[in-house]
C-alpha positions as CSV (number, residue, x, y, z in Angstrom):
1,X,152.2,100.0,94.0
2,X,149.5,101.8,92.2
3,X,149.3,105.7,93.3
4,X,146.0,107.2,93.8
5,X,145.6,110.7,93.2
6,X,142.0,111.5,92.8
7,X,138.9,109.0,93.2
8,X,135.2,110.0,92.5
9,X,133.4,107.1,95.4
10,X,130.1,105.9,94.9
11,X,129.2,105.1,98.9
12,X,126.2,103.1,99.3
13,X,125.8,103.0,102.9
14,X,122.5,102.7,104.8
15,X,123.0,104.1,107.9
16,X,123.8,107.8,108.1
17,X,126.1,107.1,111.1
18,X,128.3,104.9,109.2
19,X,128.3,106.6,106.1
20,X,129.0,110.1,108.2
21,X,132.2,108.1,110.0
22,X,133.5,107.0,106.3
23,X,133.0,110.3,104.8
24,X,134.6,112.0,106.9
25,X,137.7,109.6,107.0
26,X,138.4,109.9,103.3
27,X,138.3,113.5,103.5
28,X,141.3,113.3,106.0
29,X,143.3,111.9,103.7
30,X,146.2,113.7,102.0
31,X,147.6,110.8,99.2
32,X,143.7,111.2,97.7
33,X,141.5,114.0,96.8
34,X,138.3,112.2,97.1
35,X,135.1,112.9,95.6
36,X,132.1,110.9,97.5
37,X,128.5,110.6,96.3
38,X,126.4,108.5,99.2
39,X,122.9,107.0,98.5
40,X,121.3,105.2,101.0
41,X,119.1,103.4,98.6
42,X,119.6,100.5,96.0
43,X,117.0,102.1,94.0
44,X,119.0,105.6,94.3
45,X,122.2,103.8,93.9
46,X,121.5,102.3,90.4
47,X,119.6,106.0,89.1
48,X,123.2,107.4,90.5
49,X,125.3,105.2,88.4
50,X,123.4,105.7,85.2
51,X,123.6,109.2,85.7
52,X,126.9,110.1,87.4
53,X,129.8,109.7,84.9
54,X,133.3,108.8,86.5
55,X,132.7,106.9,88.8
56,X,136.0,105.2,89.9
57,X,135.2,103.0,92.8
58,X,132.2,101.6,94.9
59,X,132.2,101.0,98.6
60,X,128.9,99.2,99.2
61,X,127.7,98.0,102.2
62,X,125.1,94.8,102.1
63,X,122.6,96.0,104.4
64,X,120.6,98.6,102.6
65,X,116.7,99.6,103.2
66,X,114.7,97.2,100.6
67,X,118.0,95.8,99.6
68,X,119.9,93.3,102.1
69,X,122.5,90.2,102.0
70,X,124.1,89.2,98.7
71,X,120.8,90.2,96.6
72,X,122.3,94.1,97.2
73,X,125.3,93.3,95.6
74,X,123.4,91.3,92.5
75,X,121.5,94.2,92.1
76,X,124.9,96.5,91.4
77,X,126.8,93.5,89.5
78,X,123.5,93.2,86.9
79,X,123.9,97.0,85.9
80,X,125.9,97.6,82.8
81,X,127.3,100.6,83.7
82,X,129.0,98.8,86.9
83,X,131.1,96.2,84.5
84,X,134.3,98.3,84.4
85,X,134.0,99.6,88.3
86,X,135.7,98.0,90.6
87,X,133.3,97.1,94.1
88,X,134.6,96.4,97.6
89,X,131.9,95.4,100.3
90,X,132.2,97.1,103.2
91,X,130.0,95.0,105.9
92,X,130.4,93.1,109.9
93,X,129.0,89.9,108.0
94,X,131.6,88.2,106.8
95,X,130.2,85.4,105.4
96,X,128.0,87.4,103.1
97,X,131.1,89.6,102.0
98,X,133.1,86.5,101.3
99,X,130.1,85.3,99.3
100,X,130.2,88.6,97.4
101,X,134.4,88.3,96.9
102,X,133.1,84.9,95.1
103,X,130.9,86.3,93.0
104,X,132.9,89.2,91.8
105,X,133.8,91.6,94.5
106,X,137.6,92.6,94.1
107,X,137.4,93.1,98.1
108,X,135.4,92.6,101.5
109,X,136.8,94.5,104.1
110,X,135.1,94.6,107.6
111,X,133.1,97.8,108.8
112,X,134.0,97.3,112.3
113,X,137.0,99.3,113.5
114,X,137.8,100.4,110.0
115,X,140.8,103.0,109.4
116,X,142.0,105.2,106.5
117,X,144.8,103.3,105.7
118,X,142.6,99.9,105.5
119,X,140.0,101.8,103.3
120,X,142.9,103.2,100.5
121,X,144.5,99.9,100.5
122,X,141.4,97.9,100.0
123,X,140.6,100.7,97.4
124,X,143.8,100.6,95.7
125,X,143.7,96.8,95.7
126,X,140.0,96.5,93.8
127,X,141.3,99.1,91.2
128,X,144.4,96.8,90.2
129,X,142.4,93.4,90.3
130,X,139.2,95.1,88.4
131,X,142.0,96.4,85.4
132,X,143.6,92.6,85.5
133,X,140.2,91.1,85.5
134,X,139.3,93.4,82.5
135,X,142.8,93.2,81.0
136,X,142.4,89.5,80.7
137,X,139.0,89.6,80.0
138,X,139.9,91.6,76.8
139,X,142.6,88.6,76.0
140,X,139.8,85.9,76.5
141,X,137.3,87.8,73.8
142,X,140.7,88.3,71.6
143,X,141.6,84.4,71.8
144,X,137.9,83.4,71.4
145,X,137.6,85.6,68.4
146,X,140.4,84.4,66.4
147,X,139.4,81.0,67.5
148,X,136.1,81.6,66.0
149,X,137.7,82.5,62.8
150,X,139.4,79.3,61.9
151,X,138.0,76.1,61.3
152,X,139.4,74.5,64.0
153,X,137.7,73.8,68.0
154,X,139.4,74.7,70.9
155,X,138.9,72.8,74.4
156,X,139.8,73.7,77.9
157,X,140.0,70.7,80.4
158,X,140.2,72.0,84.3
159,X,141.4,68.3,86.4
160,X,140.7,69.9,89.7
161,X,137.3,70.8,89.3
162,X,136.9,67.8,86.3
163,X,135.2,70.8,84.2
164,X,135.5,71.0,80.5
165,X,135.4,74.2,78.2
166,X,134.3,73.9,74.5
167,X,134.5,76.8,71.8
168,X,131.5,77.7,69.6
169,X,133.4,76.3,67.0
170,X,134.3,73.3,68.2
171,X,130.7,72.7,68.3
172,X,129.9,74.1,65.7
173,X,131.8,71.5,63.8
174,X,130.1,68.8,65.3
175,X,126.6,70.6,64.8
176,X,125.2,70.5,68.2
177,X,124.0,74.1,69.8
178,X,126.5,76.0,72.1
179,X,127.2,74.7,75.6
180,X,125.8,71.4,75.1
181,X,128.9,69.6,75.6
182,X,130.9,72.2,77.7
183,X,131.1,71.0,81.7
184,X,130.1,67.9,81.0
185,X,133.1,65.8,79.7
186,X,130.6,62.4,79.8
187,X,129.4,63.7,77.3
188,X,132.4,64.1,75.1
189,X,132.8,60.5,76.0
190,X,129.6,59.3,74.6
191,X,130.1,60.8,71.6
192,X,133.3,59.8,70.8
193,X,133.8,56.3,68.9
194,X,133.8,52.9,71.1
195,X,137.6,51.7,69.5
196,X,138.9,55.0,70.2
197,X,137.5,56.0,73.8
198,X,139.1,53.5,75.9
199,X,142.7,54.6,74.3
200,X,141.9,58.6,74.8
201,X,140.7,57.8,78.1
202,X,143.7,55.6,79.5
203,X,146.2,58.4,77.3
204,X,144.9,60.7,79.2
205,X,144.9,59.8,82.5
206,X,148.1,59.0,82.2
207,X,148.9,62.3,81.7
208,X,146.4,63.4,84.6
209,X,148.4,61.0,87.2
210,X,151.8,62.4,86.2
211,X,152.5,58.6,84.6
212,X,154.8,57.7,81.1
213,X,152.1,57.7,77.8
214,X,153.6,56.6,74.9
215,X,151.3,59.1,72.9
216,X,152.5,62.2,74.9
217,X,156.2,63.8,73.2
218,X,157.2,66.7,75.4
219,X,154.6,67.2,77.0
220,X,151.7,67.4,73.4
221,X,149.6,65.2,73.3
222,X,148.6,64.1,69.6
223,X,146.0,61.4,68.2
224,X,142.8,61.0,65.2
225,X,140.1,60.1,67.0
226,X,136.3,59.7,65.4
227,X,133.4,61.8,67.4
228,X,129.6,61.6,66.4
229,X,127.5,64.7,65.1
230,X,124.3,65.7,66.1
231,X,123.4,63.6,62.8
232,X,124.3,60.5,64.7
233,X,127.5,60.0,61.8
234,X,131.1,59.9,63.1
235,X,133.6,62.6,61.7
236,X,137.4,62.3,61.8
237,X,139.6,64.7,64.2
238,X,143.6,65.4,64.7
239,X,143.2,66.1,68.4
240,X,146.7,68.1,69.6
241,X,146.5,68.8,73.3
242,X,149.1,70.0,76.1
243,X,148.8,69.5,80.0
244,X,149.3,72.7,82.0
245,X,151.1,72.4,85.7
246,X,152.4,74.3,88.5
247,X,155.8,73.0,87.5
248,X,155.9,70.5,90.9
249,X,152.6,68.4,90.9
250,X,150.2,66.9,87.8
251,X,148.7,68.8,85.1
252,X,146.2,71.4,86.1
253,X,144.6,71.3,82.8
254,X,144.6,70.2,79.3
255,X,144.4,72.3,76.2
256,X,144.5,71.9,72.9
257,X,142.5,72.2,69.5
258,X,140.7,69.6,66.9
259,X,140.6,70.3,63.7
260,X,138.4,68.3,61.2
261,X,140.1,66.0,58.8
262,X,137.2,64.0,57.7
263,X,137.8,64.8,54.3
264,X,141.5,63.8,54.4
265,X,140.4,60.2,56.2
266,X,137.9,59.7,53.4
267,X,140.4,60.4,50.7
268,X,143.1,58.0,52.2
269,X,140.2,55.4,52.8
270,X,139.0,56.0,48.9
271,X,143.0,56.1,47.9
272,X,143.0,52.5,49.8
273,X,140.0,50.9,48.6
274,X,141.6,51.6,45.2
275,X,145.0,50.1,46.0
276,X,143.2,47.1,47.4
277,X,141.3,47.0,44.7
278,X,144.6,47.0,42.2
279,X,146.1,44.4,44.5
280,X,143.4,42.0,44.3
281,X,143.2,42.6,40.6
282,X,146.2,41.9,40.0
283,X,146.4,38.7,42.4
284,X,143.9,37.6,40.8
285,X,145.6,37.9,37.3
286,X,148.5,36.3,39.0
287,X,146.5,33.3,40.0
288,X,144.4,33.1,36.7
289,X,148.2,33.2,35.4
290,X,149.7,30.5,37.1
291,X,146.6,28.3,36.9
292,X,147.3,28.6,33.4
293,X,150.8,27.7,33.4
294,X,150.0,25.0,35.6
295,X,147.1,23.3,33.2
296,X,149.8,24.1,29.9
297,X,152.4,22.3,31.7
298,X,150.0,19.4,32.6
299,X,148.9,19.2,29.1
300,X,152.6,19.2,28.4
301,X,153.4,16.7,30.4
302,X,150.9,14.3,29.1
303,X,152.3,15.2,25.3
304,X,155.9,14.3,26.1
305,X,154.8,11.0,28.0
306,X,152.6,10.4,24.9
307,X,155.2,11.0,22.6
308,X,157.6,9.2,25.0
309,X,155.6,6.0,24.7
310,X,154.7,5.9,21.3
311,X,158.5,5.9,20.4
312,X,159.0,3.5,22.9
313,X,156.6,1.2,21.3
314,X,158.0,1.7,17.7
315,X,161.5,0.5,19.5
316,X,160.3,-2.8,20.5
317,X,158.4,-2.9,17.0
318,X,161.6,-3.2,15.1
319,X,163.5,-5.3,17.2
């Protein structure tokens, strides 16, 4: 468990009463030196936390003069400086401090009947889920940045909430602006081509229902399908996707990567055309050939029964 030794608190608490009750409750601690700045304000609040440096935690409560409901805590989560610090509500609404968990609150904890021990545990709990939200954060921006730097997309399926994630680049290859096809995975199926939707479709929901596919191999999923630009003209893809479970149910998502082989797919199509080409030279020589051999062999034929005859008729000339 995370030890807290010394906490600079940013209280933003509109009734003195209240904030009087919570001040003085944090000062009776002896796990926590506690520094508290209280505002009363929204418009105070947000001067204080461009000003104040430190800052380690915010206790706001959602009904503020000017400032009430979810808007109070908007107004905190649009300030820059408020990114890195961790926020828990303090307020007798639940349903509005749910709301505000939703939207990025690491905690709601009710002002009714609150104790010390509920306020440092809360406290202690936002600190640890704000670092893993920023810790993971920083390994999203790593991932996307190295994906970024290689010509190949990356794509993010979620089953449960059927919502699809597409990379710039993924885009990018396909020339359409960013976000147009992410959350909207009818739209990767109208752009993909009509003899290769139905099998990337049925593939996959195979996958999705838990069921045998003959294109999935422990678990990767690996296929060339053809998806159309922004240009209208269908380019070539090696698709190579996993699904992600909970290790007892069906996949919870499906990742993977495409990378562009169009150039490859027109080389093997020019490389073919040329075989072809070769082959049906060369039948055609065959035939040509044989036609030959067949008209010589006629004319042949007709020679030796000439001949055949003429010595026939000499025979019975001499007799």
């Amino acid at each position: 468990m995370m030890s807290l030794k010394k906490l600079k608190v940013l209280l933003i608490e509109g009734e003195r009463d209240s904030a009087e009750y919570i001040i003085n409750l944090l000062y009776k601690s002896d796990c926590v030196d506690f520094e508290i700045v209280h505002k009363r304000t929204m418009a105070d609040s947000l001067e204080c936390v461009e000003s104040e440096k430190g800052i380690d935690i915010i206790l706001l409560d959602l009904i503020l003069p000017n400032s009430k409901g979810i808007h109070a805590f908007e107004s905190i989560k649009s300030i820059e400086d408020c990114e890195n610090i961790p926020v828990v509500i303090i307020s007798d609404i639940s349903e509005i401090g749910i709301e505000a968990v939703k939207l990025g609150a690491q905690d709601f904890i009710p002002k009714k009947n609150i104790t010390l021990d509920m306020l440092i545990r809360s406290m202690r709990y936002a600190i640890v889920r704000k670092k893993n939200e920023l810790e993971l954060k920083q390994m999203e921006e790593r991932l996307r940045m190295a994906l970024n730097a290689t010509s190949d997309g990356m794509w993010d399926y979620d089953v449960k909430n059927n919502n699809i994630y597409f990379s710039d680049k993924y885009e990018e290859l396909l020339g359409y602006e960013n976000g147009f096809l992410s959350g909207n995975i009818e739209k990767l199926f109208s752009i993909m081509h009509p003899e290769d939707r139905d099998r990337i479709i049925n593939q996959n929901t195979l996958c999705i229902d838990n069921k045998e596919s003959n294109t999935y191999n422990d678990n990767i999923y690996k296929d060339e399908i053809r998806l159309k630009n922004h240009n209208g003209n269908y380019r070539w893809f090696l698709i190579r996707s996993m699904s992600v479970n909970n290790g007892e149910s069906s996949p919870l998502r499906l990742v993977g990567v495409l990378v562009d082989i169009t150039d490859r797919k027109q080389e093997e199509e020019i490389r073919e055309k040329s075989y072809n080409n070769l082959t049906n030279l060369l039948d055609e020589k065959l035939q040509r050939w044989n036609n030959e051999v067949q008209i010589n062999q006629v004319k042949s034929d007709r020679k030796l029964t000439k001949l055949t005859n003429d010595i026939t008729e000499l025979i019975n000339i001499n007799k």
